[in-house]
PDB file of N, CA, C and O in Angstrom:
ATOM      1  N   UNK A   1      38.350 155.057-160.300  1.00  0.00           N
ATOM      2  CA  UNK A   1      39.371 155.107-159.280  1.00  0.00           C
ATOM      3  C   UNK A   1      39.676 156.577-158.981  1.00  0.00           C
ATOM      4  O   UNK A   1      39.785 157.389-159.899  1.00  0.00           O
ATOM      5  N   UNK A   2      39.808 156.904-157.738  1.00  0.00           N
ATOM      6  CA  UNK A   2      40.383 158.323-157.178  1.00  0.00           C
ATOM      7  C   UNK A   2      41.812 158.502-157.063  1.00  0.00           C
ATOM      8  O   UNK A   2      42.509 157.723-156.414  1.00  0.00           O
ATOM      9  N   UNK A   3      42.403 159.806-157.857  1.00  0.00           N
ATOM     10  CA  UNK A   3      43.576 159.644-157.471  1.00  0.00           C
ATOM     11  C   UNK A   3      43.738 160.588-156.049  1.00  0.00           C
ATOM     12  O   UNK A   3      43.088 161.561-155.668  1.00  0.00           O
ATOM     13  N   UNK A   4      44.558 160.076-155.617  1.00  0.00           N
ATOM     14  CA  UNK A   4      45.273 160.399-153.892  1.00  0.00           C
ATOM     15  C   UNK A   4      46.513 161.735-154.047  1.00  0.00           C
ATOM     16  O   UNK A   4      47.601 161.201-153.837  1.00  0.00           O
ATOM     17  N   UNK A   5      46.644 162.742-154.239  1.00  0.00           N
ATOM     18  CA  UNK A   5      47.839 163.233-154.535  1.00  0.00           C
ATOM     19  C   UNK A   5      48.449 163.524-152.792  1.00  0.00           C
ATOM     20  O   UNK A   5      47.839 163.902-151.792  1.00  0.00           O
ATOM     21  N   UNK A   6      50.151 163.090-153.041  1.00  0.00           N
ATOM     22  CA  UNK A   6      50.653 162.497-151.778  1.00  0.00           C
ATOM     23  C   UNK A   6      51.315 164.079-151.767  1.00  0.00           C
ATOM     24  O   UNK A   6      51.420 164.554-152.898  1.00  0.00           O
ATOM     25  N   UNK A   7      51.724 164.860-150.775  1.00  0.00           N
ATOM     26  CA  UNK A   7      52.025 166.410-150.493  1.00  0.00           C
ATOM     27  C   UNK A   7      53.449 165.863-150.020  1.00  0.00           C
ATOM     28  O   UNK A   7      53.580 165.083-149.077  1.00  0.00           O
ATOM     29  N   UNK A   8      54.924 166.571-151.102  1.00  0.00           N
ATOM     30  CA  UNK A   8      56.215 166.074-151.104  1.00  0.00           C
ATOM     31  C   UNK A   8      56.486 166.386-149.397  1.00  0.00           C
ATOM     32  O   UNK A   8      55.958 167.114-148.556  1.00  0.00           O
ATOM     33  N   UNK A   9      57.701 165.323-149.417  1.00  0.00           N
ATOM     34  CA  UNK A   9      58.297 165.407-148.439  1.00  0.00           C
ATOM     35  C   UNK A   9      59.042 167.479-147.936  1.00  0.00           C
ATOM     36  O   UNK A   9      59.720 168.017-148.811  1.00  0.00           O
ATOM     37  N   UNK A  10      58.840 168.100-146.902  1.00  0.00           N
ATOM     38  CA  UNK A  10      59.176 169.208-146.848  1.00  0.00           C
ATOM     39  C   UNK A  10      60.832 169.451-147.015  1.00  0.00           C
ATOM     40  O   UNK A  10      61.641 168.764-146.393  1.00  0.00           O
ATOM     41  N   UNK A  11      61.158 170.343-147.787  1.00  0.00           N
ATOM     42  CA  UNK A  11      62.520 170.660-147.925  1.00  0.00           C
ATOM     43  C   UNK A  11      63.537 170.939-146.945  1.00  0.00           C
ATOM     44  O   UNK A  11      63.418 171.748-146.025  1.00  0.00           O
ATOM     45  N   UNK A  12      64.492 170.259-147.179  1.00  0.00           N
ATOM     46  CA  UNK A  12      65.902 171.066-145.757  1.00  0.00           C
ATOM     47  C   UNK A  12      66.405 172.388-146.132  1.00  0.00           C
ATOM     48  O   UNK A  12      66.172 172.854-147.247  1.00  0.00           O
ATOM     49  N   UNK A  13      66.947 172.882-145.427  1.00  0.00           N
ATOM     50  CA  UNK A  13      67.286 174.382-145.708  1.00  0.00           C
ATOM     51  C   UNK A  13      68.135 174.466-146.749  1.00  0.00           C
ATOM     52  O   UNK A  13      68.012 175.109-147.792  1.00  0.00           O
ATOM     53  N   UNK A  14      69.565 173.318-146.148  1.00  0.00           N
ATOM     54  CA  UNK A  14      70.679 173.224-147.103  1.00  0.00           C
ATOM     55  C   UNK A  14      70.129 172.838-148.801  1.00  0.00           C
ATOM     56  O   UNK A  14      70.756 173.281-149.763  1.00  0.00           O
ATOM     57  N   UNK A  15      69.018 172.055-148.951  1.00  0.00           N
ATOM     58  CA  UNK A  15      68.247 171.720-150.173  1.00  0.00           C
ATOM     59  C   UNK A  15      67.543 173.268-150.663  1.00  0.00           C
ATOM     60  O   UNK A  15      67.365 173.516-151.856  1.00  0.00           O
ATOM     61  N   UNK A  16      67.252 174.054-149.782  1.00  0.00           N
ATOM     62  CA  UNK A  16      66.910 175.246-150.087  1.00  0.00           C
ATOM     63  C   UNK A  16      67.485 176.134-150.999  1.00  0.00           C
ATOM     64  O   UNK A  16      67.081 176.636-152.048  1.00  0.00           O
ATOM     65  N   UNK A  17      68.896 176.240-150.127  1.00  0.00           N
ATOM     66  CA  UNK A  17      69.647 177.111-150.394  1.00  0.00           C
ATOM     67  C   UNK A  17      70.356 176.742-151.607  1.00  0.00           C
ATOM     68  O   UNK A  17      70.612 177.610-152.442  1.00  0.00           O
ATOM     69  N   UNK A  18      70.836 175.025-151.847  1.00  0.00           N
ATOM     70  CA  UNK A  18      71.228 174.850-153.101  1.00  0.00           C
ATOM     71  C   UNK A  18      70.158 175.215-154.504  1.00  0.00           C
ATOM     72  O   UNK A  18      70.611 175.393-155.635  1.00  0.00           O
ATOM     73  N   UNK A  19      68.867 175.270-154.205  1.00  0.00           N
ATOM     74  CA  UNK A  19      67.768 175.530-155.201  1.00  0.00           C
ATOM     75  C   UNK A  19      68.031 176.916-155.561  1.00  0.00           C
ATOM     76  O   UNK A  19      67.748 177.330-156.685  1.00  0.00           O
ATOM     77  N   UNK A  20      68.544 177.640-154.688  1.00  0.00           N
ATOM     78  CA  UNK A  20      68.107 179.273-154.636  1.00  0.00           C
ATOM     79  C   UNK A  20      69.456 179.720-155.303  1.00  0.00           C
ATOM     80  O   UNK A  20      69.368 180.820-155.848  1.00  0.00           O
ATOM     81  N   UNK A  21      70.683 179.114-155.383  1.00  0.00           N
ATOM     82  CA  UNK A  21      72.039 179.067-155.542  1.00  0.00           C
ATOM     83  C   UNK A  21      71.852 178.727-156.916  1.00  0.00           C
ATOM     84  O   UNK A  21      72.161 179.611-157.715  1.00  0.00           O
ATOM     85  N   UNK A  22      71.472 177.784-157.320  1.00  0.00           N
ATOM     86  CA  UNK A  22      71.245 177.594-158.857  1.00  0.00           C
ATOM     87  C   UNK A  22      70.127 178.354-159.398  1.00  0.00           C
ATOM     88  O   UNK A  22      69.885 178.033-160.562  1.00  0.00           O
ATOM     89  N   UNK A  23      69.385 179.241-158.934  1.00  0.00           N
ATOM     90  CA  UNK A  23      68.749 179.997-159.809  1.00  0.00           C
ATOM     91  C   UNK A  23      69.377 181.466-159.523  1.00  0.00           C
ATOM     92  O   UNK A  23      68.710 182.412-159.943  1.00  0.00           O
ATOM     93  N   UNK A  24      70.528 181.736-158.886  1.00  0.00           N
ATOM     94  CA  UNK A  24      71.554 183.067-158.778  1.00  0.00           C
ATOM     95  C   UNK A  24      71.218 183.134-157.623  1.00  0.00           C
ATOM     96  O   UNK A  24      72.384 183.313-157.273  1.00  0.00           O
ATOM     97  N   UNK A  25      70.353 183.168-156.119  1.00  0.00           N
ATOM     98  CA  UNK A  25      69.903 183.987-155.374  1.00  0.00           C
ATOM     99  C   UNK A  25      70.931 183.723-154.580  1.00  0.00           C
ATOM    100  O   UNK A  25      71.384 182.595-154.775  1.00  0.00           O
ATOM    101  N   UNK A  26      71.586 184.470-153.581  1.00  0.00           N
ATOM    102  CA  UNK A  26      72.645 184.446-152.742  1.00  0.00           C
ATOM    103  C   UNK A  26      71.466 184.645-151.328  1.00  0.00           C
ATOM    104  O   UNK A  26      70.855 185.541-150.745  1.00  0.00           O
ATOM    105  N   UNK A  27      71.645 183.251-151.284  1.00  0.00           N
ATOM    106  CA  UNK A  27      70.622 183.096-149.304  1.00  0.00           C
ATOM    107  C   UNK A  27      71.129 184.090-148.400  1.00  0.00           C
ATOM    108  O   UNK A  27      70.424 184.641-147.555  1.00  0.00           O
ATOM    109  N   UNK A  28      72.772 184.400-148.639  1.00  0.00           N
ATOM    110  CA  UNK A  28      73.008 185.251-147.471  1.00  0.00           C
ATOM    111  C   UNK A  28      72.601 185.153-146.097  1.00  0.00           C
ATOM    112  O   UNK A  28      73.109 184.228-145.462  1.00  0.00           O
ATOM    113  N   UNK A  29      71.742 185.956-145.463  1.00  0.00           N
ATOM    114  CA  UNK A  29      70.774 185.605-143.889  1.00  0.00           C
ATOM    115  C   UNK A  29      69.661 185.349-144.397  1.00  0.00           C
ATOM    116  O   UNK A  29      69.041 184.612-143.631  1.00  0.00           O
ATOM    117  N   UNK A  30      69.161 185.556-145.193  1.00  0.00           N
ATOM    118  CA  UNK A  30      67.284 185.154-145.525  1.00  0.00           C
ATOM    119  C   UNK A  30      66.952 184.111-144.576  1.00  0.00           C
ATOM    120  O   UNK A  30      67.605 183.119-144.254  1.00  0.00           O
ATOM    121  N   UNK A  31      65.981 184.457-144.244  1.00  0.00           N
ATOM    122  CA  UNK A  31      64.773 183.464-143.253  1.00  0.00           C
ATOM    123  C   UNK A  31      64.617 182.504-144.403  1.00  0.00           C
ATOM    124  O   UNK A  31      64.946 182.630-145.582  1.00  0.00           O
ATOM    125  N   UNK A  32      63.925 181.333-143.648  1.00  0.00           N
ATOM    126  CA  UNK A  32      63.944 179.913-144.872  1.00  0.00           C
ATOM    127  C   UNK A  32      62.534 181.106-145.556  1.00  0.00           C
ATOM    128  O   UNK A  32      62.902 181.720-146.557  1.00  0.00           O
ATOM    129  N   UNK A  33      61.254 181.380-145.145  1.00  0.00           N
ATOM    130  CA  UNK A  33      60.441 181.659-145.965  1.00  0.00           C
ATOM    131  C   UNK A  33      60.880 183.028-146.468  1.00  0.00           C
ATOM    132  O   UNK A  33      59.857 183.696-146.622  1.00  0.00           O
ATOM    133  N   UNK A  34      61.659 183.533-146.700  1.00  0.00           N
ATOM    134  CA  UNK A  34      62.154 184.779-147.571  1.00  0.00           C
ATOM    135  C   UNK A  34      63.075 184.177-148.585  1.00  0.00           C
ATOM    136  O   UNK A  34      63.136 184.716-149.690  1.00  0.00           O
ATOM    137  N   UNK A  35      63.902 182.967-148.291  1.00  0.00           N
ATOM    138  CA  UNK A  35      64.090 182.541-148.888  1.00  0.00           C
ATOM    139  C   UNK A  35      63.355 181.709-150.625  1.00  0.00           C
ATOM    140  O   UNK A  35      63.939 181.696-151.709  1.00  0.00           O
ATOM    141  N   UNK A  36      62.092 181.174-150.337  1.00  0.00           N
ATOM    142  CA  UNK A  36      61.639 180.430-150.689  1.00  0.00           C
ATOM    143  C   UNK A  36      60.874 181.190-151.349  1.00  0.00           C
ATOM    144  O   UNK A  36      60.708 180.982-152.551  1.00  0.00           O
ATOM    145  N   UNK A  37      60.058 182.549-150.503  1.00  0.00           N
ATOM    146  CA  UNK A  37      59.390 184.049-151.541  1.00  0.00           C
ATOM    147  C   UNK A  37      60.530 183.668-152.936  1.00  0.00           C
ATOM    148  O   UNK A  37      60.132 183.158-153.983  1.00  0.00           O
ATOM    149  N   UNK A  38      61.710 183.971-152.712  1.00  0.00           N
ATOM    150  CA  UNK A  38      62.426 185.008-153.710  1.00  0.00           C
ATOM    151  C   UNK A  38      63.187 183.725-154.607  1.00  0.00           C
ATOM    152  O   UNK A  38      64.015 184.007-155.473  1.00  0.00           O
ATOM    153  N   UNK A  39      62.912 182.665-154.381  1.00  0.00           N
ATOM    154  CA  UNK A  39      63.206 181.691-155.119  1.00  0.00           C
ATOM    155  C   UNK A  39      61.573 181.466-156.537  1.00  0.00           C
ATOM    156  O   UNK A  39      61.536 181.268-157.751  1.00  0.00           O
ATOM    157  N   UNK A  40      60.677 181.620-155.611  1.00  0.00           N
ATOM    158  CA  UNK A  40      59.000 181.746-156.529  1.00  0.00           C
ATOM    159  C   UNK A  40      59.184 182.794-157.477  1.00  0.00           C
ATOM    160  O   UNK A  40      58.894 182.676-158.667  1.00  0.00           O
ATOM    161  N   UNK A  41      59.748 183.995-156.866  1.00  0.00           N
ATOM    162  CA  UNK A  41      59.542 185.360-157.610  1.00  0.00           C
ATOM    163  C   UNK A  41      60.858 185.018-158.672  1.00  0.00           C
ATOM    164  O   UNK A  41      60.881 185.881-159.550  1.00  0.00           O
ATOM    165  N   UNK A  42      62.046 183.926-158.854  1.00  0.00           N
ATOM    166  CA  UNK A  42      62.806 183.840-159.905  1.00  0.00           C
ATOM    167  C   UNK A  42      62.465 182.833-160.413  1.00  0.00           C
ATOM    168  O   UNK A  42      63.136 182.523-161.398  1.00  0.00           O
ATOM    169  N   UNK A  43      61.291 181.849-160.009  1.00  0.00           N
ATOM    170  CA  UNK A  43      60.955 180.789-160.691  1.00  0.00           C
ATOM    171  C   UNK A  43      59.270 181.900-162.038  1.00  0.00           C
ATOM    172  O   UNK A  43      58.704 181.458-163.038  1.00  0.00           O
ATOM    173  N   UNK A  44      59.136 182.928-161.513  1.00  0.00           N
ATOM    174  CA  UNK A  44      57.957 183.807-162.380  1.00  0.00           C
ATOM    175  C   UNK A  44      57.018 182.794-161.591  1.00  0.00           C
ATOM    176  O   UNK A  44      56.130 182.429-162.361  1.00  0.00           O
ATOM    177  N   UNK A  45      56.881 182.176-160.274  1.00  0.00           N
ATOM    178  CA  UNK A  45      55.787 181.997-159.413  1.00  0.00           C
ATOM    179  C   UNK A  45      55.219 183.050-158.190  1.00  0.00           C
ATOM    180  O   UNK A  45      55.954 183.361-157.253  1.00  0.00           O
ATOM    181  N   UNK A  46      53.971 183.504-158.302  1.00  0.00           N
ATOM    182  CA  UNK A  46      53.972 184.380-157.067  1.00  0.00           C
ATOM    183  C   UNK A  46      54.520 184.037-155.918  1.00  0.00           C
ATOM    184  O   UNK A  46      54.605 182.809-155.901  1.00  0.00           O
ATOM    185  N   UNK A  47      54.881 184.442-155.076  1.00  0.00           N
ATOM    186  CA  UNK A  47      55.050 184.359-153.973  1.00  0.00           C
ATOM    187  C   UNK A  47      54.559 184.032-152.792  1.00  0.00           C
ATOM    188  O   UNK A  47      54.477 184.901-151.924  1.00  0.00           O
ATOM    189  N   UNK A  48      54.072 182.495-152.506  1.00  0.00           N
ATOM    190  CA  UNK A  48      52.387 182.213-151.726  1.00  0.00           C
ATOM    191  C   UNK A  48      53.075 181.566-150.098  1.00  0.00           C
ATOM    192  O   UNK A  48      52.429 181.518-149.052  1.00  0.00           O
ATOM    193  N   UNK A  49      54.025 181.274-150.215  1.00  0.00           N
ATOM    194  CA  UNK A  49      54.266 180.085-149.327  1.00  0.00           C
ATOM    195  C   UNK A  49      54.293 180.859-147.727  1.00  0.00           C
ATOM    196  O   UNK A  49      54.865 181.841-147.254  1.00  0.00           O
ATOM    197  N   UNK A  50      53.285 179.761-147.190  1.00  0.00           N
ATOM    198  CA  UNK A  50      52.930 180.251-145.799  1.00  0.00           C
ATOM    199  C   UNK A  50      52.130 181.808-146.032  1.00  0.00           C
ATOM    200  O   UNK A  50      52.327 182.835-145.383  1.00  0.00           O
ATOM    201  N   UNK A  51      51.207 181.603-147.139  1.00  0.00           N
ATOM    202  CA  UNK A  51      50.202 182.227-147.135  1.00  0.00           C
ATOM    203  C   UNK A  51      48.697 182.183-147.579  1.00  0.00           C
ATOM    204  O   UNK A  51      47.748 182.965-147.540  1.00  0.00           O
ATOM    205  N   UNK A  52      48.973 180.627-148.115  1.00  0.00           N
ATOM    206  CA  UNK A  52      47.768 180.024-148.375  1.00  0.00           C
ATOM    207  C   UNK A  52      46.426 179.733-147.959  1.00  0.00           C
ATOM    208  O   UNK A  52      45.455 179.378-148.628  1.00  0.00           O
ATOM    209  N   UNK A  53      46.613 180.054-146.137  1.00  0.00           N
ATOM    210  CA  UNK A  53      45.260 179.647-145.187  1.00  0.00           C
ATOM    211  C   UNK A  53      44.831 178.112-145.344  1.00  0.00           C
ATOM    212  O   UNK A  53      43.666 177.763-145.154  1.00  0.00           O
ATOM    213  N   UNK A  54      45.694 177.350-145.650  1.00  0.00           N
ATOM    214  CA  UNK A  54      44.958 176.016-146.200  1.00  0.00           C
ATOM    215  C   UNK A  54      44.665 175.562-147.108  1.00  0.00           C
ATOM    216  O   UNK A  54      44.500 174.398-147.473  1.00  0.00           O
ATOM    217  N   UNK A  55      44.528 177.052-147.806  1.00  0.00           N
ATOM    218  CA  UNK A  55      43.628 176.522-149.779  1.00  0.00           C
ATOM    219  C   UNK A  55      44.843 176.897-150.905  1.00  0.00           C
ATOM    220  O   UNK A  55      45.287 177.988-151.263  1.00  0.00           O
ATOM    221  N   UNK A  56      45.174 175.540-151.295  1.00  0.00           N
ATOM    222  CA  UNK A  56      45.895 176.076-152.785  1.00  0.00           C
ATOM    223  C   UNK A  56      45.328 174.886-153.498  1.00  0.00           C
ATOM    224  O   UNK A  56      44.967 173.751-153.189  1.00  0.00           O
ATOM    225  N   UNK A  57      45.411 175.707-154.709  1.00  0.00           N
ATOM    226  CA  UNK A  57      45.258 174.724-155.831  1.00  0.00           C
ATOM    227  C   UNK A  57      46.641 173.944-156.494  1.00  0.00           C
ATOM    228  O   UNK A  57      46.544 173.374-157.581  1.00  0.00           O
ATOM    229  N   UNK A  58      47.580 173.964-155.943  1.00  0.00           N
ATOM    230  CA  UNK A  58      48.579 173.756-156.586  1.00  0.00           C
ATOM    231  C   UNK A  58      49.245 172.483-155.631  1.00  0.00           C
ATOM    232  O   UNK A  58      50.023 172.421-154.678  1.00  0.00           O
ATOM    233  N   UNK A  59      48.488 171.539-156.445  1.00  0.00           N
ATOM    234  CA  UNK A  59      48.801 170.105-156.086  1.00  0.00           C
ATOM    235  C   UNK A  59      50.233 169.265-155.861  1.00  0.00           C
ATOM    236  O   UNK A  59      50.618 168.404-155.070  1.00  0.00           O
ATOM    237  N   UNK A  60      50.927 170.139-157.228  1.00  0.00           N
ATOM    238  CA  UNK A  60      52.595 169.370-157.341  1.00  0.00           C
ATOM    239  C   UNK A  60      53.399 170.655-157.058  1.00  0.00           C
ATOM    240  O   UNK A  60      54.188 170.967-157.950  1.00  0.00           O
ATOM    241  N   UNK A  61      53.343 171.415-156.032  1.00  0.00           N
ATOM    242  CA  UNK A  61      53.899 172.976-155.705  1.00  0.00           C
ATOM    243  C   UNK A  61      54.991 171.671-154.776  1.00  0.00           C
ATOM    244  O   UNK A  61      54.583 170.820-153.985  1.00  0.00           O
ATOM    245  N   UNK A  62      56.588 171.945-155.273  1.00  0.00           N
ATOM    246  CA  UNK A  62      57.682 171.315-153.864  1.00  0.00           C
ATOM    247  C   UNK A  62      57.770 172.329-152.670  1.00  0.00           C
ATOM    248  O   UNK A  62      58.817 172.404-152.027  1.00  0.00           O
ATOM    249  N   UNK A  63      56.643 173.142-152.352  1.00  0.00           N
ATOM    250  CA  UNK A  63      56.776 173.559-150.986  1.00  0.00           C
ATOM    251  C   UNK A  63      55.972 173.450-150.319  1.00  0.00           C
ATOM    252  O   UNK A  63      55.939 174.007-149.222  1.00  0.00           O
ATOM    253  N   UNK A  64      54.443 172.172-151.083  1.00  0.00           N
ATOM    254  CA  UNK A  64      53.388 172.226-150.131  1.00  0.00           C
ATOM    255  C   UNK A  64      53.491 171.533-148.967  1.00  0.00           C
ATOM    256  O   UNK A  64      52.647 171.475-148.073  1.00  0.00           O
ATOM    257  N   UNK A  65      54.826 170.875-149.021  1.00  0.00           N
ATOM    258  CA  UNK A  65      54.447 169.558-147.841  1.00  0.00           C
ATOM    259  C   UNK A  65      55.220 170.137-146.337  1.00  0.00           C
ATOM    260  O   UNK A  65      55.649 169.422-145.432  1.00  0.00           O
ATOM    261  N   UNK A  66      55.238 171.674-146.407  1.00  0.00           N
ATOM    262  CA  UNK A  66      55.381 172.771-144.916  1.00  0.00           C
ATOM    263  C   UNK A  66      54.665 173.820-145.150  1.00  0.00           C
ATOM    264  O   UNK A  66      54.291 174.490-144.187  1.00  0.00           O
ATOM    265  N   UNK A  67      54.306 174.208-146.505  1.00  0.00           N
ATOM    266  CA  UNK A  67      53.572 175.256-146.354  1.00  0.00           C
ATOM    267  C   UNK A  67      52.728 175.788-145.912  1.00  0.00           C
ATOM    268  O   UNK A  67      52.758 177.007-145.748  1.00  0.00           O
ATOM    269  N   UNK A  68      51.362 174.787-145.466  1.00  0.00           N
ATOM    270  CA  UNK A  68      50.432 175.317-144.793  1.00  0.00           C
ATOM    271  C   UNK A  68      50.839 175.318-143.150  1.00  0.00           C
ATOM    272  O   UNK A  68      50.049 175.638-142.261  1.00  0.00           O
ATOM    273  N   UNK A  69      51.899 174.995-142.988  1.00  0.00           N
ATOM    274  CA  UNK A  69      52.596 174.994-140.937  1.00  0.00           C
ATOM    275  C   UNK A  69      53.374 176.401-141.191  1.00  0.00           C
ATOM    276  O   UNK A  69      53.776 176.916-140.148  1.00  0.00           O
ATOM    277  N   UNK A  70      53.665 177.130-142.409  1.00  0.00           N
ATOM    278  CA  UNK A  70      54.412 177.558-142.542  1.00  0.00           C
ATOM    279  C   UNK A  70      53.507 179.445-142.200  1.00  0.00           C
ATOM    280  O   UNK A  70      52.374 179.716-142.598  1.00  0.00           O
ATOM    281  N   UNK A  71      54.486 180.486-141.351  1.00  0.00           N
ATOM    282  CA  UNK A  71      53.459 181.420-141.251  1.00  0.00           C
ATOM    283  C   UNK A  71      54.483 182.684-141.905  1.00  0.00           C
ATOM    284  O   UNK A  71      55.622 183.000-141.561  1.00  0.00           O
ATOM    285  N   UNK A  72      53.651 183.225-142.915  1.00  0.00           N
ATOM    286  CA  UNK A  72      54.759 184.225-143.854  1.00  0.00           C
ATOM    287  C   UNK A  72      54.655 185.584-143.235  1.00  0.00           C
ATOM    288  O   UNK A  72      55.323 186.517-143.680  1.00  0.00           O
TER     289      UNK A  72
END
């Protein structure tokens, strides 16, 4: 059997900003993808989103399901 991996539903901002709020980051004006950089860079994840070209390996990443529409 093949597994299917399903790409999460894409995040709301306000879901954003509460993510970024519990790891200290103060959204302030941040753009959603500056946002989402500097949430990776406090999670010790690089910083990829909306820079992938299409190719990631990172199957269960909660920002793939805009990231590749996404332009950094």
């Amino acid at each position: 059997m093949t597994l299917i991996s399903v790409a999460p539903k894409p995040m709301s901002m306000p879901d954003i900003k509460a993510k970024a709020s519990a790891l200290g980051i103060n959204a302030g004006k941040l753009k959603r993808t500056e946002l989402i950089h500097a949430i990776q860079v406090a999670e010790h994840c690089t910083p990829c989103y909306g820079r992938s070209n299409g190719k990631c390996p990172w199957m269960q990443c909660c920002w793939r399901g805009d990231c590749f529409k996404a332009k950094a």
